[in-house]
N, C-alpha and C positions, 0 to 999 in steps of 0.2 A: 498782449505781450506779457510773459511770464515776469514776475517782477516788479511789476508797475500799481502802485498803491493809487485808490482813485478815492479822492473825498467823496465822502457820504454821509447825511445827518439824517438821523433816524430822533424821532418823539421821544419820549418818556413816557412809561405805563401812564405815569401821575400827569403826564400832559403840562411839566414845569418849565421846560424850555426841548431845546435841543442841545446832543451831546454828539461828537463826533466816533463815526467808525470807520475801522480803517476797512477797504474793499482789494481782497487780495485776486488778481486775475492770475492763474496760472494756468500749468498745460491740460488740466481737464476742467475747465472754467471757473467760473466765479465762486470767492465763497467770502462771507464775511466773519469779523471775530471783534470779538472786543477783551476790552483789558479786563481781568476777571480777577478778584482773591483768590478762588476755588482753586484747589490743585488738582491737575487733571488723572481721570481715574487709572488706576493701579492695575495692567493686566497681567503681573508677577503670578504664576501658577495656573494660568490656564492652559497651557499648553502641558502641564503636568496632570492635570484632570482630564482632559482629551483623548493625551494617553493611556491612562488608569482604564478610559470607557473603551477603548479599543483593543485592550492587550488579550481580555479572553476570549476575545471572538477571532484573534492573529495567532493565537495559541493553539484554540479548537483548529483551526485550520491547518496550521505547519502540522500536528498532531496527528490529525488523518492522513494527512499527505505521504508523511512519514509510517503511516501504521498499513495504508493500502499500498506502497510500496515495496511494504516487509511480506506481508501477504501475498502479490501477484510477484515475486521475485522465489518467493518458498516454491508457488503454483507450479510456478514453468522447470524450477529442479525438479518436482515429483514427476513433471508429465514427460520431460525425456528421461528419467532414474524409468517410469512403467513402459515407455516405449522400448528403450534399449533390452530391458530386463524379456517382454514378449518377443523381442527379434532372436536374442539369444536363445527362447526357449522352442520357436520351433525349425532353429538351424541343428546340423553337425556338422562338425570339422571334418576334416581328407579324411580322420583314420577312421570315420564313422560313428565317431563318438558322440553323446549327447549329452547335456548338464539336465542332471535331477531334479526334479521338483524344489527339493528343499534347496540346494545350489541357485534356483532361479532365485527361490523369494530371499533367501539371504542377501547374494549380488545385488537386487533391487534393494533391499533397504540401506546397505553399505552405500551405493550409488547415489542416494537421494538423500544421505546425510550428509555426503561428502561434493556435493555439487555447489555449484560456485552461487549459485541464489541461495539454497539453503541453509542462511541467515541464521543461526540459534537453534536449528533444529536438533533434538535428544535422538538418535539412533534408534535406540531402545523404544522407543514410545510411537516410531512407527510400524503399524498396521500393513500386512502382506498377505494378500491374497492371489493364489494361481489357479487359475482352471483349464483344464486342456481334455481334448477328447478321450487320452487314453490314462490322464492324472491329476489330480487335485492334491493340492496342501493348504497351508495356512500358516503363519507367521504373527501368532497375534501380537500388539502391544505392548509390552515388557517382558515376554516371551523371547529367546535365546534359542531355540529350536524348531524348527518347525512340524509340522506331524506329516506326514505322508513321507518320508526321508528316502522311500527305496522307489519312489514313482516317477515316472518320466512323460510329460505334458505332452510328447509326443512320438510314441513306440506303438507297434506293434500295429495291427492291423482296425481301423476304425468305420465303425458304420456310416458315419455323418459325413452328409454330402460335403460337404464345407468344411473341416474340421479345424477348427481356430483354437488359439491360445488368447485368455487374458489375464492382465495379470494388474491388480488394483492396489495402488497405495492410500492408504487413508494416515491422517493424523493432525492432532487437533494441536493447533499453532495457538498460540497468544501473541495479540499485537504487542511491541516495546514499549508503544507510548500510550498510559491508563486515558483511555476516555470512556465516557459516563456510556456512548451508547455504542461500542464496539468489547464484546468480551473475547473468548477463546472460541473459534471459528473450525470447524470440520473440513478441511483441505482432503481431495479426491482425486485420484489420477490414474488414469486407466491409460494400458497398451493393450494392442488386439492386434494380431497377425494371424494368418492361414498358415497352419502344416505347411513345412517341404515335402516332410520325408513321413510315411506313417506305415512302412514295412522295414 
């Protein structure tokens, strides 16, 4: 019965008599105690050093969590900025028209700065590469121009059985949050489509 004190006389190291202890039965059984000077010990500040032992390895973790999310959220705006960017490049519109080489990698890189994942991303410091059966250009990394400007990824009549467009974004992201074994990361994203029209 929880509460109920039960006499109990225990020896003396010295074997001088007996001295009484009280015997406490409660709800996870017996325990005994006796009347002591000592004050009982002090556990002020361990839950404060507990803490201290677990805050960098709680840190390392939200830290990546947060830095592989900035990463595969960049990922997936480059990879529909290079999909849409090849779909456009081997369409025309009613009036026949097609967008130029240089109009593809520009649109791709305006599209993949301006995408809703694309977290922090510099515009400028992405990397555009097009290549198509009938045109190539390039758009490199703080480049404002691209070269091939009068080429069209897909005009005029082409050998290749297949004739595909692709069209590559590259650039090299840094995560927001410094960790020891994540630095600046080369992000890669490719669209690839077939010719509609190649006369």
């Amino acid at each position: 019965m929880s509460g109920v004190v039960w006499p109990v006389r225990r020896m003396t190291t010295a074997g001088s008599g007996w001295h009484p202890v009280k015997m406490h039965r409660g709800k996870w059984g017996a325990s005994l105690s006796r009347a002591s000077g000592r004050k009982p010990i002090s556990e002020t500040g361990v839950s404060a050093v507990e803490f201290a032992l677990v805050l960098p390895v709680l840190v390392l973790i939200v830290g990546a969590i947060v830095d592989f999310g900035f990463l595969f959220s960049q990922q997936i705006a480059f990879n529909t900025a290079a999909r849409d960017a090849a779909r456009s490049a081997v369409r025309q519109d009613l009036s026949g028209a097609r967008p130029s080489c240089a109009t593809v990698a520009t649109n791709a890189r305006a599209s993949a700065a301006s995408g809703a994942g694309a977290i922090g991303a510099n515009a400028t410091a992405i990397a555009v590469s097009v290549v198509g059966p009938d045109g190539s250009c390039s758009l490199p990394a703080g480049s404002v121009s691209a070269s091939g400007a009068a080429l069209y990824p897909c005009v005029g009549s082409s050998g290749a059985s297949t004739p595909r467009t692709q069209v590559t974004l590259s650039y090299a992201s840094t995560p927001p949050f410094p960790l020891p074994f994540m630095g600046a990361m080369t992000l890669t994203a490719r669209g690839d489509f077939t010719c509609e029209y190649t006369s």
